[in-house]
C-alpha positions as CSV (number, residue, x, y, z in Angstrom):
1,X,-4.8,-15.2,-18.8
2,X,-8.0,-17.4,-18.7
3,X,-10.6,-15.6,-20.8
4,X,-14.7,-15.8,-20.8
5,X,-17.1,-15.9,-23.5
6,X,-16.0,-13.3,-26.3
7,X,-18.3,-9.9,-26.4
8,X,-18.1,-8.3,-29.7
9,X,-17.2,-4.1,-29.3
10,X,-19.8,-1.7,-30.7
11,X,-17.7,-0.6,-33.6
12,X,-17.6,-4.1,-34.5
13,X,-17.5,-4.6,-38.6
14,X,-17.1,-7.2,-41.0
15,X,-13.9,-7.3,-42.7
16,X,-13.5,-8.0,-46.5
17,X,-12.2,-11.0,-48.2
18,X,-8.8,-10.6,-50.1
19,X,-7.6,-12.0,-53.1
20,X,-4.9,-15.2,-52.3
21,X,-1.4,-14.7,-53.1
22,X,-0.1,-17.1,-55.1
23,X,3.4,-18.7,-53.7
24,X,4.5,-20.9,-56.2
25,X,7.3,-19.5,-59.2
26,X,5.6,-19.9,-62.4
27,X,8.4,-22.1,-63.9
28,X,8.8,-24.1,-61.3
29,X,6.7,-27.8,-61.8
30,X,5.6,-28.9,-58.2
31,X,5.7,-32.4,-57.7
32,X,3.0,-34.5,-59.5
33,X,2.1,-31.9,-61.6
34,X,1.0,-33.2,-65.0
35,X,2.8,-32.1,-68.4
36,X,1.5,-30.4,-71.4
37,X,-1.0,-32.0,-73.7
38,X,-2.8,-34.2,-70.3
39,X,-5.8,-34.6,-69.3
40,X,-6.0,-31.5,-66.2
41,X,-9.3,-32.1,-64.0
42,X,-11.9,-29.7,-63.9
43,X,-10.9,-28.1,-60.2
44,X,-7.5,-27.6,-61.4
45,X,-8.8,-24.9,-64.0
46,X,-10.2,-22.9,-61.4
47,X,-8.6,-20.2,-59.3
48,X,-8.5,-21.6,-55.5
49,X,-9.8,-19.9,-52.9
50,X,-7.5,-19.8,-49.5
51,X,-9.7,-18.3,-46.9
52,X,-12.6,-19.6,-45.8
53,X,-16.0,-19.1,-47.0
54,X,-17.6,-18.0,-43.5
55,X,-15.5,-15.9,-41.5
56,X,-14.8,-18.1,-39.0
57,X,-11.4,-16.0,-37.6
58,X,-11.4,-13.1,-39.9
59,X,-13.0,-10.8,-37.3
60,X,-11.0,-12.5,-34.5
61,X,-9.4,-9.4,-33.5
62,X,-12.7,-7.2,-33.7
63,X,-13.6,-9.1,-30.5
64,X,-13.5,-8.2,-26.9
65,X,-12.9,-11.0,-24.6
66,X,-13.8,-10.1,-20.7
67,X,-11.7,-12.1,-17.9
68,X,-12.5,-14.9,-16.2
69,X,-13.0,-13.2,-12.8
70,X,-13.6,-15.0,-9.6
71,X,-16.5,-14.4,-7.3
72,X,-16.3,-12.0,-4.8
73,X,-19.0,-12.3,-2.6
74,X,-21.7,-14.3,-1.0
75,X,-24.9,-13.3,-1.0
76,X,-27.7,-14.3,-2.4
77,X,-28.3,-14.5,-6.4
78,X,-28.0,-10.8,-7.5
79,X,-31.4,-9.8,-9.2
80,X,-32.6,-6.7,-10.9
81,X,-33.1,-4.9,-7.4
82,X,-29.9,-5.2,-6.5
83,X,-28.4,-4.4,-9.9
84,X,-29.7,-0.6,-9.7
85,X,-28.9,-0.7,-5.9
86,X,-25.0,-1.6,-6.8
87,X,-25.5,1.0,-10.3
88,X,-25.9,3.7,-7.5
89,X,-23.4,2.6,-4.9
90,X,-20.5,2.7,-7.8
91,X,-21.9,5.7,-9.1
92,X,-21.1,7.5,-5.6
93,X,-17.5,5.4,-5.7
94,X,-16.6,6.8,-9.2
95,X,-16.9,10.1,-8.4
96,X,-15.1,9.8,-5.3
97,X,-12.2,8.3,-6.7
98,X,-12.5,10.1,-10.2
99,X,-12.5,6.9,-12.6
100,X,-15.1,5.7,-15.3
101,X,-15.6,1.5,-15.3
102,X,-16.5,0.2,-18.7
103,X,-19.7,-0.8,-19.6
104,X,-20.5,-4.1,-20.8
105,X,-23.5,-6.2,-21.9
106,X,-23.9,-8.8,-19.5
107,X,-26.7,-10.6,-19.1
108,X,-25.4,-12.9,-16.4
109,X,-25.6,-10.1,-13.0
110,X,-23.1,-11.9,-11.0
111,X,-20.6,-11.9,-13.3
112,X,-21.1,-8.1,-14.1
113,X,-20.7,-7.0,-10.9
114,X,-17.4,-9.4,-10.7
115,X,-16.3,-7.9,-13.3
116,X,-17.0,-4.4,-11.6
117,X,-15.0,-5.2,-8.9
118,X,-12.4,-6.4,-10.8
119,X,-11.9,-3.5,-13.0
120,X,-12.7,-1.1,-9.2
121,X,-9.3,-3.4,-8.1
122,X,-7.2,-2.2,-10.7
123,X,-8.3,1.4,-10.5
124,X,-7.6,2.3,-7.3
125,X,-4.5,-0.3,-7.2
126,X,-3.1,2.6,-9.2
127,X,-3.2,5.1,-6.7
128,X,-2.2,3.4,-3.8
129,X,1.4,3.6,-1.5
130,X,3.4,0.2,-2.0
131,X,2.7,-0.8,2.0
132,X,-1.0,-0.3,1.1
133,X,-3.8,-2.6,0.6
134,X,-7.4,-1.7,-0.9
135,X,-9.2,-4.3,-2.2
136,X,-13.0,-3.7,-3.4
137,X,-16.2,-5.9,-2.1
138,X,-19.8,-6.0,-1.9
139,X,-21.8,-6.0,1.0
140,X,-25.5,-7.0,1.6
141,X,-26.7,-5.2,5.3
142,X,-29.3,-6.1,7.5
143,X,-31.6,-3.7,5.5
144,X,-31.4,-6.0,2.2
145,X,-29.5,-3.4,0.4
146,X,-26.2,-4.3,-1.7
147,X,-23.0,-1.9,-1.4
148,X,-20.2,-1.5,-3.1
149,X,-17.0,-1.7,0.0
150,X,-13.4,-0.9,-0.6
151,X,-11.1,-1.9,2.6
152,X,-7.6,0.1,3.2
153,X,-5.5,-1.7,5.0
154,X,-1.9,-1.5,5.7
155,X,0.4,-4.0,7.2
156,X,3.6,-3.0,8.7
157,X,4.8,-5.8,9.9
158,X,7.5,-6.1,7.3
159,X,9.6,-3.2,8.5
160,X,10.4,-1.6,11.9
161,X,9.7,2.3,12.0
162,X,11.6,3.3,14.5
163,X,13.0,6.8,15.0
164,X,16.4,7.6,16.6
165,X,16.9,10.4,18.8
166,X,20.4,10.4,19.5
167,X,20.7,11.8,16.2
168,X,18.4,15.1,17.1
169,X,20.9,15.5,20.1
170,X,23.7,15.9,18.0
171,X,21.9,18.2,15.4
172,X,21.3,20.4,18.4
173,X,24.5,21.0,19.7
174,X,25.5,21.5,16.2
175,X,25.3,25.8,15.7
176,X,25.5,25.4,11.7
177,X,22.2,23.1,11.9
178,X,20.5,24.0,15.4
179,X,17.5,25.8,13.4
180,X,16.9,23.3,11.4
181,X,17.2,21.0,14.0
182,X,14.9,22.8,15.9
183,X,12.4,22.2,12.9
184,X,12.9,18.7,13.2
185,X,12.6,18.7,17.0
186,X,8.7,19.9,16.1
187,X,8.4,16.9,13.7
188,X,9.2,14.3,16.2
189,X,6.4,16.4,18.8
190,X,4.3,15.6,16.1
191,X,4.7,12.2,16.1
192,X,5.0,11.7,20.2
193,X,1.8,13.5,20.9
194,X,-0.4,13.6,18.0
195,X,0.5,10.4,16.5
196,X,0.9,8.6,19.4
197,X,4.4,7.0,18.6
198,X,5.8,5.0,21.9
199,X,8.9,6.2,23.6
200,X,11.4,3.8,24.4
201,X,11.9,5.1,27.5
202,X,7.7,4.7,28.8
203,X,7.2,2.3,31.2
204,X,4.4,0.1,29.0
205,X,5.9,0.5,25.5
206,X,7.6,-2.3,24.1
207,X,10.7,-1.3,23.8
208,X,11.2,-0.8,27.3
209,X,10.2,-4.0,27.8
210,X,12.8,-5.4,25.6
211,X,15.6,-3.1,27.1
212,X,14.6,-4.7,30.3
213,X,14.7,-8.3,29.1
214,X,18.1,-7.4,27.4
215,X,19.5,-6.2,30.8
216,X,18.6,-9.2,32.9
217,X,20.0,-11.8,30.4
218,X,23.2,-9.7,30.7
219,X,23.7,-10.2,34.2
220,X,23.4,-13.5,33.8
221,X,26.3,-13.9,31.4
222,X,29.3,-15.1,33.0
223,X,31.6,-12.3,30.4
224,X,32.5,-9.6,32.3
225,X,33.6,-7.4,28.9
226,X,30.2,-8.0,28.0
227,X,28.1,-7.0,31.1
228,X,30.2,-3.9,31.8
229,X,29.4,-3.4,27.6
230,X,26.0,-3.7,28.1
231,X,25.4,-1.2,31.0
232,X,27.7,1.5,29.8
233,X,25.5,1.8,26.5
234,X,22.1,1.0,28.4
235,X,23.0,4.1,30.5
236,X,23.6,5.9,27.9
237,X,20.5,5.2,26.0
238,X,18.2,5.9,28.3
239,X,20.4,9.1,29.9
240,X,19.6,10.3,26.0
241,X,15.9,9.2,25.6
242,X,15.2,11.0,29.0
243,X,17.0,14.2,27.5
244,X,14.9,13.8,24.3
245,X,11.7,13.1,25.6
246,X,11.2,15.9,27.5
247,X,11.6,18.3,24.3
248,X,9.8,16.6,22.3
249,X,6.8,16.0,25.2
250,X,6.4,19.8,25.4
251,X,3.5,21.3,23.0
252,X,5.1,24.7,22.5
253,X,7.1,22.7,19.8
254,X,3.8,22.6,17.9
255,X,2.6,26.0,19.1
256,X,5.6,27.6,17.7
257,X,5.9,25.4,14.4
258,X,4.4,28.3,12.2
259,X,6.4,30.8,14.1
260,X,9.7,28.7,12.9
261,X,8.2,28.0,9.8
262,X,8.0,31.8,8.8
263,X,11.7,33.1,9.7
264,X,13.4,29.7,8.5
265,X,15.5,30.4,5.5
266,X,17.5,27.6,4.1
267,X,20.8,27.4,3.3
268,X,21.7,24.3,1.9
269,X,20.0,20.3,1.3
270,X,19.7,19.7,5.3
271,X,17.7,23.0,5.9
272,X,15.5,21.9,2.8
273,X,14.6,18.9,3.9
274,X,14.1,19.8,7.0
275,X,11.4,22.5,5.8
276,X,9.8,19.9,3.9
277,X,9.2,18.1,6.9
278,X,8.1,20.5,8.8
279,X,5.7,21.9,6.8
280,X,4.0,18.7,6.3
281,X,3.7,18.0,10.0
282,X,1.9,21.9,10.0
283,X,-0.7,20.5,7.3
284,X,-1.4,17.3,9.3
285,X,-2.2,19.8,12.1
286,X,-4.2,22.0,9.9
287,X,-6.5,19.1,8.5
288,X,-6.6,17.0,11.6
289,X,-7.1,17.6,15.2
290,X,-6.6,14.8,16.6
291,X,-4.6,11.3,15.6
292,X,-3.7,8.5,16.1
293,X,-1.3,5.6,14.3
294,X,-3.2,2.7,15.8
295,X,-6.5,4.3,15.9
296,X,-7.7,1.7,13.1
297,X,-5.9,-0.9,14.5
298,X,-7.5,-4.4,13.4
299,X,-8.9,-6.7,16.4
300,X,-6.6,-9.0,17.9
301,X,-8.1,-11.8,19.7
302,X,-7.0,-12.5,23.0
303,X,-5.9,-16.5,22.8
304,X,-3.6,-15.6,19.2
305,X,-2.0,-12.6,20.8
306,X,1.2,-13.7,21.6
307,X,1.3,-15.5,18.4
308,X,0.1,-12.2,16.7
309,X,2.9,-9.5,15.3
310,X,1.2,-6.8,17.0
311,X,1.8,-2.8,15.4
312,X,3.4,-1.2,18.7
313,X,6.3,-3.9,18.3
314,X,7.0,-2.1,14.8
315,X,6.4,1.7,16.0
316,X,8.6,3.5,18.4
317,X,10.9,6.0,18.8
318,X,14.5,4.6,19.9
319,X,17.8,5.5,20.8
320,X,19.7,4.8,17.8
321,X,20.0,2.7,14.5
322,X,23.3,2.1,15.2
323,X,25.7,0.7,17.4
324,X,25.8,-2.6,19.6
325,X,23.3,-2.2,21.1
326,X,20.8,-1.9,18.6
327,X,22.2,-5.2,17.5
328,X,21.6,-6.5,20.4
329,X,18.4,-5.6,20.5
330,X,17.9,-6.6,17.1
331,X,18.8,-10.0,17.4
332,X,16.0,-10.0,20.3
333,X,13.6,-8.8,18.4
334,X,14.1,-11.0,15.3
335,X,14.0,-13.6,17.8
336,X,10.7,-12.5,19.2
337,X,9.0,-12.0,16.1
338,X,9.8,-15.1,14.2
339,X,7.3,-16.8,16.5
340,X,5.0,-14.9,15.2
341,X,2.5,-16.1,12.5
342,X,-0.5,-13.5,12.3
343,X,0.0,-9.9,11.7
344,X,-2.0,-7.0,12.8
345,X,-2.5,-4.2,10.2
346,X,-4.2,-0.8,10.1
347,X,-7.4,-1.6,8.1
348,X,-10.9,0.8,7.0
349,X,-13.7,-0.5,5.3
350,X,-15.5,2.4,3.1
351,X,-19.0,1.8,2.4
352,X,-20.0,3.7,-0.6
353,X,-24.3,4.2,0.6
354,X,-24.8,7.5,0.4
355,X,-22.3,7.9,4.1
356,X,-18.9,7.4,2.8
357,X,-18.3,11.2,2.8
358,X,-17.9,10.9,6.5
359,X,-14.8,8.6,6.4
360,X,-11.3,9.7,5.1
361,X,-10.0,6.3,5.2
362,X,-6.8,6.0,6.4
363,X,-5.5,8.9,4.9
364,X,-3.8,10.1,8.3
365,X,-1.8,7.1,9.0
366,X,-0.6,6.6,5.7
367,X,0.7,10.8,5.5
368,X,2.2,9.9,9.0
369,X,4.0,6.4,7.9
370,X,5.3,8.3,4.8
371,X,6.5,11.2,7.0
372,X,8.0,8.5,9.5
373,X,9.8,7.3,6.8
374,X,11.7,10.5,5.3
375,X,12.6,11.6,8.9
376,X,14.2,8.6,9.4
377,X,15.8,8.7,6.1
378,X,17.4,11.8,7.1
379,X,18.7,11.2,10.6
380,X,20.8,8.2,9.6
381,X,23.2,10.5,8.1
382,X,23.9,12.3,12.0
């Protein structure tokens, strides 16, 4: 690690000489060393001294060296308005986050407030999910004031959250696990009508789009085996989402969530998880009214955006994980995103200037992701 000029700690002290050790046997004659009865010079008689006389790296360790940080911004030269600005913008971001940056005597204001940011980086890198992003900033407005920014920002375009459905069908035709099914049937309500999760079966998601594309080139094959293969399990899939989506599409399943959540008792891991679930879907509800997964959606613009891998491609519910005809579809879609070379993310810039308390970040899309996540978990075991 690259290392700046050395800053010496407050508890800094100097440390105290010690006496040398002396290495060499007393009976043993070094090489050159004169005999009895000669003439020994005047420096020989004197007891050497092995450290140095100024303590040059005796207090080496008592230092504290800051990194070599980067900058971060442009802007114009930061001067001693600014420096109390940016004092009260991290004061507000401290206590928001709950965290204490070091103090440092640093003349040099650009390189203290790089430094901020840098230590602001590693705080809150601690406390956020793997898929997510925050990076810290400064800003200078239109009203010459300096702010301390922190942008969220979560990129999903390295894994496809879909949800399967045939699973749920099975669960509830299953007596033993139809309550808890029924629990789960709320969760995916959740995520169709709050959330706003595409179904694979609406006319403008992407999905459908795909299922289409898959069912023309079929035709066009000249293998019978697989064109009778294809529209037996395209029937299927969509006979299913049909049968799925309208449970899911009816509120009551979110009207009657606390009602289920009461009289459900558990009786073994399945029912559990599916509590947990549950019950995380009735605190979404309880803290938010509305939502949205792509509410935060960064722009796109129009002449990159079928070079762009847009977030509805990697959201949707679909029929199954399983099967051929998920690999089918798959393939396509591997295909299809490989010509991709920008990717869309979910992404919230936080200005700490006295406003921040209005914004929560993108604390609703990352609860939802994570949800998305165990619920899929669970289904590919049905």
């Amino acid at each position: 690690m690259n290392h700046a000029t050395p800053y010496r700690s407050r508890n800094y002290r100097i440390s105290q000489k010690g006496k040398a050790t002396q290495f060499t046997p007393k009976n043993c004659q070094a090489a050159g060393q004169k005999s009895k009865g000669q003439r020994r010079f005047k420096y020989l008689n004197r007891k050497e001294e092995h450290s140095t006389f100024i303590h040059a790296a005796n207090d080496f360790l008592k230092n504290i060296f800051l990194p070599k940080v980067e900058q971060e911004f442009d802007s114009a030269k930061i001067d001693r308005q600014a420096d109390r600005q940016l004092q009260s913008s991290l004061k507000r971001l401290e206590n928001r986050f709950g965290f204490r940056i070091p103090e440092y005597d640093v003349i040099n204001l650009d390189y203290k407030w790089n430094l901020c940011l840098y230590y602001v980086d590693q705080e809150i890198g601690k406390r956020t999910l793997p898929y997510v992003t925050s990076t810290a900033h400064i800003e200078y407005d239109e009203k010459e004031k300096y702010h301390i920014c922190i942008s969220e920002q979560v990129n999903a375009s390295s894994r496809l959250f879909y949800v399967p459905v045939l699973p749920l069908k099975r669960l509830l035709s299953d007596k033993g696990k139809r309550k808890g099914a029924l629990l789960l049937q709320s969760v995916l309500s959740f995520l169709y009508l709050h959330a706003g999760l595409p179904f694979y079966t609406d006319d403008c998601s992407f999905l459908n789009g795909e299922i289409d594309c898959l069912y023309q080139w079929s035709q066009e094959s000249d293998d019978e085996e697989f064109i009778t293969f294809i529209n037996k399990e395209l029937s299927e899939a969509m006979d299913i989402g049909f049968c799925i989506w309208k449970k899911i599409s009816n509120y009551q399943n979110l009207s009657y969530l606390q009602n289920r959540l009461i009289s459900f008792k558990p009786k073994n891991g399945f029912d559990a998880a599916c509590l947990e679930l549950a019950q995380r879907v009735s605190q979404l509800l309880a803290q938010f009214d509305t939502g949205n997964i792509f509410k935060y959606a960064s722009p796109v613009d129009d002449h990159v955006e079928y070079e762009t891998h847009l977030l509805h491609y990697s959201f949707s519910f679909i029929h199954d994980l399983k099967g051929g005809l998920f690999v089918e579809l798959k393939e396509m879609l591997e295909n299809q995103l490989q010509e991709c070379y920008l990717d869309q993310s979910l992404l919230v810039k936080r200005r700490f200037d006295g406003n921040e308390q209005t914004s929560i970040g993108l604390t609703y899309e990352i609860s939802v992701l994570a949800l998305m996540e165990d619920l899929i978990e669970l289904l590919l075991n049905f």
